[in-house]
C-alpha positions as a printed NumPy array, in Angstrom:
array([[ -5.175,  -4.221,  15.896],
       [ -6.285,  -6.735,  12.766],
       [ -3.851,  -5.522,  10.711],
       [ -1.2  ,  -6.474,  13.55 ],
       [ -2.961,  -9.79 ,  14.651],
       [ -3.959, -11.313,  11.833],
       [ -0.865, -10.672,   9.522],
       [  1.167, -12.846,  12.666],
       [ -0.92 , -15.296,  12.974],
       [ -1.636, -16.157,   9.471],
       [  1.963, -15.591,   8.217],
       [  2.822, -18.487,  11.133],
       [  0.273, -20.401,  10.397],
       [  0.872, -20.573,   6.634],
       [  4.4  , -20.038,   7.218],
       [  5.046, -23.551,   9.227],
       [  2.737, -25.409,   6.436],
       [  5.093, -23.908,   3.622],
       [  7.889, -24.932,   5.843],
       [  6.63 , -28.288,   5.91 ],
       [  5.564, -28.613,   2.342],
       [  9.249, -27.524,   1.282],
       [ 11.046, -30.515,   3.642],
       [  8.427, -32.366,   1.634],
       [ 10.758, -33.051,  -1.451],
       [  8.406, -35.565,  -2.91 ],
       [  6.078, -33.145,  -3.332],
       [  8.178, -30.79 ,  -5.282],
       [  9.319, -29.649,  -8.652],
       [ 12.873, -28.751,  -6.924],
       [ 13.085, -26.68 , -10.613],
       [  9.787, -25.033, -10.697],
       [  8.085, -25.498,  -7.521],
       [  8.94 , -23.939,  -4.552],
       [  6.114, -22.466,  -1.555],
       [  5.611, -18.876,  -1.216],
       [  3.945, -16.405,   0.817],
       [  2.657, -12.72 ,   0.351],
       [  2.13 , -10.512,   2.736],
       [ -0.015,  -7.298,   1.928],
       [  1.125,  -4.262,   3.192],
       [  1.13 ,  -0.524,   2.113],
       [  3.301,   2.005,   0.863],
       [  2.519,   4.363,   3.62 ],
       [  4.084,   1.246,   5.778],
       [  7.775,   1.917,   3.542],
       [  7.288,   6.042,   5.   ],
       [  8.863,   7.322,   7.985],
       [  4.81 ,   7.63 ,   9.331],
       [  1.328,   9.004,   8.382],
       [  0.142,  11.86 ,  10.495],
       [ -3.65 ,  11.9  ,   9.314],
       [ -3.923,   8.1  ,   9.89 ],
       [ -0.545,   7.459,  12.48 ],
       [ -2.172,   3.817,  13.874],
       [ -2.898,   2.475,  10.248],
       [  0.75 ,   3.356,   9.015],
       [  2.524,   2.184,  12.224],
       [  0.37 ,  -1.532,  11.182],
       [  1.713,  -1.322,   8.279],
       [  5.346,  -0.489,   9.08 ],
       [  4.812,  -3.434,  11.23 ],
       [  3.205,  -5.714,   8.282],
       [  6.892,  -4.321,   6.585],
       [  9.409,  -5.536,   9.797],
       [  7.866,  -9.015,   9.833],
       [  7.909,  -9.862,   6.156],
       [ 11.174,  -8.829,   5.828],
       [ 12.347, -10.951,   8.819],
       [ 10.228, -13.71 ,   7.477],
       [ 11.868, -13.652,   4.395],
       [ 14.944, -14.107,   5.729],
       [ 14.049, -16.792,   8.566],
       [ 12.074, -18.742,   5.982],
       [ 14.536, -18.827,   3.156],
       [ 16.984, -21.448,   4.339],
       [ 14.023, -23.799,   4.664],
       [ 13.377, -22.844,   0.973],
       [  9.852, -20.528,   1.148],
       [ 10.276, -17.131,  -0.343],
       [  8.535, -14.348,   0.975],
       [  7.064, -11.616,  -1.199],
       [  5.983,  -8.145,   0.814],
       [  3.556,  -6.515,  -1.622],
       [  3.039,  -2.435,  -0.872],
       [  0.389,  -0.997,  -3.154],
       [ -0.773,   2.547,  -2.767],
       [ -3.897,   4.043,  -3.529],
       [ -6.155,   1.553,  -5.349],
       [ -9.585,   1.504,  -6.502],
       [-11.382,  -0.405,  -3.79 ],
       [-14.32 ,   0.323,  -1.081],
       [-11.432,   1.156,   0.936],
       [-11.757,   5.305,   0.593],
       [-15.807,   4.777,   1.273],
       [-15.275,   2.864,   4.463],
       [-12.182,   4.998,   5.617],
       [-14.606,   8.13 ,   4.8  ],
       [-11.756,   9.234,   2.353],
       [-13.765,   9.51 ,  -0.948],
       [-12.344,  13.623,  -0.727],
       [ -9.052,  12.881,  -0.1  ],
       [ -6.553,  14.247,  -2.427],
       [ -5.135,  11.189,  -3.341],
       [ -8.051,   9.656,  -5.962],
       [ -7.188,  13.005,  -7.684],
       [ -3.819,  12.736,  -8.636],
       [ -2.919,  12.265, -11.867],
       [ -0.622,   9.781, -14.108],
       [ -2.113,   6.689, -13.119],
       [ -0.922,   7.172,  -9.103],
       [ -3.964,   5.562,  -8.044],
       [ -3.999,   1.468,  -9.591],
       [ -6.985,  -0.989, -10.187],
       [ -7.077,  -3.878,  -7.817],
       [ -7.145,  -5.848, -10.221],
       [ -3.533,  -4.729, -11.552],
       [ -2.357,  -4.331,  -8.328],
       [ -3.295,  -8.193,  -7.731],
       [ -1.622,  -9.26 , -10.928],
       [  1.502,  -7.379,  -9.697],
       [  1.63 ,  -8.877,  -6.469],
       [  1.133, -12.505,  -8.001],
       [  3.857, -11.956, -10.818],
       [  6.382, -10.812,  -7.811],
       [  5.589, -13.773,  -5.659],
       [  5.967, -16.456,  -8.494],
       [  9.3  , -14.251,  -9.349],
       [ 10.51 , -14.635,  -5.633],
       [ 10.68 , -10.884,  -5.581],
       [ 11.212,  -9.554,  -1.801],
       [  9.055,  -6.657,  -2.372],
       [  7.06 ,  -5.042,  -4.948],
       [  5.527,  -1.868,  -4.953],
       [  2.862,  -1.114,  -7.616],
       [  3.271,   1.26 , -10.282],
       [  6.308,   3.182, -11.473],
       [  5.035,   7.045,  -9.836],
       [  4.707,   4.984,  -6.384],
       [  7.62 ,   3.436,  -6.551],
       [  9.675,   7.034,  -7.88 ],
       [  7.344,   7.705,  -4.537],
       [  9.345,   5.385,  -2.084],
       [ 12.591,   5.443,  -3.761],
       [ 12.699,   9.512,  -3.085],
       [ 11.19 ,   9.078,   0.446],
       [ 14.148,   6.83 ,   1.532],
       [ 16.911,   8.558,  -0.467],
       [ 16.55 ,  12.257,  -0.936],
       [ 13.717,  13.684,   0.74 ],
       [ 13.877,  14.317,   4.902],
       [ 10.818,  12.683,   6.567],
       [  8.983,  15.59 ,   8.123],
       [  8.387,  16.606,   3.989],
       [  7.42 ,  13.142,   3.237],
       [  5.201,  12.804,   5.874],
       [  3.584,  16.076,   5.471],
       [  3.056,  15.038,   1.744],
       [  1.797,  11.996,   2.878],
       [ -0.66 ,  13.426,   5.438],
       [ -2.032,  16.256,   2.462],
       [ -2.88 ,  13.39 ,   0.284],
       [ -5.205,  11.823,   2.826],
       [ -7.104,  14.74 ,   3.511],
       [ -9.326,  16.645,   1.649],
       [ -8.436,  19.531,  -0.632],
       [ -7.697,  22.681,   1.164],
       [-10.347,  25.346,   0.009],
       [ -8.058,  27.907,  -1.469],
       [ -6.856,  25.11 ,  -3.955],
       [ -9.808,  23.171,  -4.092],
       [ -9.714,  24.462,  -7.519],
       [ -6.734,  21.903,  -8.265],
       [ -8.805,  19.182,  -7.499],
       [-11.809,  19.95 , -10.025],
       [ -8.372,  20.451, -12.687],
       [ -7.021,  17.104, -11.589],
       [-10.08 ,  15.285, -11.376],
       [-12.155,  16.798, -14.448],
       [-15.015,  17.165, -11.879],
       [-16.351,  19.849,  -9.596],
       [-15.415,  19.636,  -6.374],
       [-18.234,  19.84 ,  -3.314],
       [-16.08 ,  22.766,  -2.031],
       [-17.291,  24.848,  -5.134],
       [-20.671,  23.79 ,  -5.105],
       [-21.276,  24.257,  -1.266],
       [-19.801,  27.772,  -1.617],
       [-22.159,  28.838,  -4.537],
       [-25.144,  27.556,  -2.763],
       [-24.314,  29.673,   0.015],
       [-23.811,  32.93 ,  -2.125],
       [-27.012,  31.719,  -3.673],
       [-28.673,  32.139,  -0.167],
       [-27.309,  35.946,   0.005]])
C-alpha cells in the first residue's frame, strides 16, 4: 500500500511544484535548466509479475504505469520524468524482506549493484532526461529478453527462483557462486554429525 500511496501523492505533489517552477521562466536557464522528477521503481515492476512476492511487483508495475503517463502529461509543461528500475542492490532491503538466502545476492557478473552506483545512475538519467533507466548492463540484457523473446510464465518462474532460497539439491551452486558455504550444507552435516 506505501509503495502505491506515496509514489501518487508525492509525484503530484512535486509534480504541480515542477509544473509551476517551469511556467516560471524567470527562474530558468531555458538552455540548461529545466525541473525533473524520478520516480523509483523496480525491475521486477518491467516483468509480466513476481510469484514469490505478487503484491510488491504489482506496486511496482504500478510505480511503472504512472511514471510513464507522467512523463508524458508533464512534458508539454516542460518537466521530464525519469522512471529509474534497479534490481538487486546492496541495501538492508534483503534483511528486512527476510531474503538474505535468496538466490539473487549469489549471482554472478556484477547482477547485484551498490546503491551507491545505482544512485549515480539514476541521477545521470534524470539530468539526461532519460525516460527510464535500468541499472547495469546483465539487468537490462534481463528486461530487454523478458519483453522480446522469452514467454512470461519462464520469466516469471525465473523471477520467482531468484527470490527464494536455493533448492537443496543445488544448494551446491550457491556455495560455487557465492565462494561461501551455504547453511544448507552446514545444517545437513550437523545432522549426520548427530547420527
Amino acid at each position: 500500500r506505501i509503495n502505491v500511496e506515496s509514489t501518487t501523492l508525492l509525484s503530484s505533489l512535486y509534480g504541480a511544484d515542477m509544473v509551476a517552477l517551469a511556467s516560471d521562466e524567470a527562474s530558468l536557464n531555458k538552455e540548461h535548466d529545466h525541473p525533473r522528477l524520478m520516480i523509483v521503481s523496480s525491475i521486477t515492476g518491467l516483468l509480466a509479475g513476481l510469484p514469490a512476492a505478487a503484491a510488491y511487483g504489482a506496486t511496482k508495475a504500478f510505480s511503472v504505469s504512472l511514471a510513464r503517463a507522467l512523463s508524458l502529461e508533464l512534458e508539454s509543461a516542460g518537466v521530464s520524468v525519469t522512471l529509474l528500475c534497479p534490481g538487486a542492490t546492496r541495501t538492508n532491503f534483503a534483511t528486512v524482506g527476510k531474503l538474505e538466502r535468496a538466490v539473487v545476492w549469489d549471482l554472478p557478473l556484477g547482477v547485484v549493484m551498490e546503491a551507491k552506483d545505482v544512485a549515480q545512475q539514476g541521477v545521470d538519467a534524470m539530468m539526461y532526461g532519460e525516460e527510464q533507466r535500468v541499472p547495469g548492463i546483465l539487468n537490462r540484457l534481463l528486461v530487454d529478453l523478458a519483453h522480446s523473446v522469452l514467454p512470461d510464465r519462464f520469466t516469471m518462474r525465473f523471477a520467482q527462483f531468484t527470490w527464494n532460497p536455493w533448492p537443496k539439491q543445488i544448494a551446491f551452486l550457491g556455495e560455487l557462486l557465492s565462494g561461501q558455504e551455504s547453511s544448507t550444507t552446514t545444517q545437513t552435516s550437523d545432522s549426520e554429525a548427530d547420527l
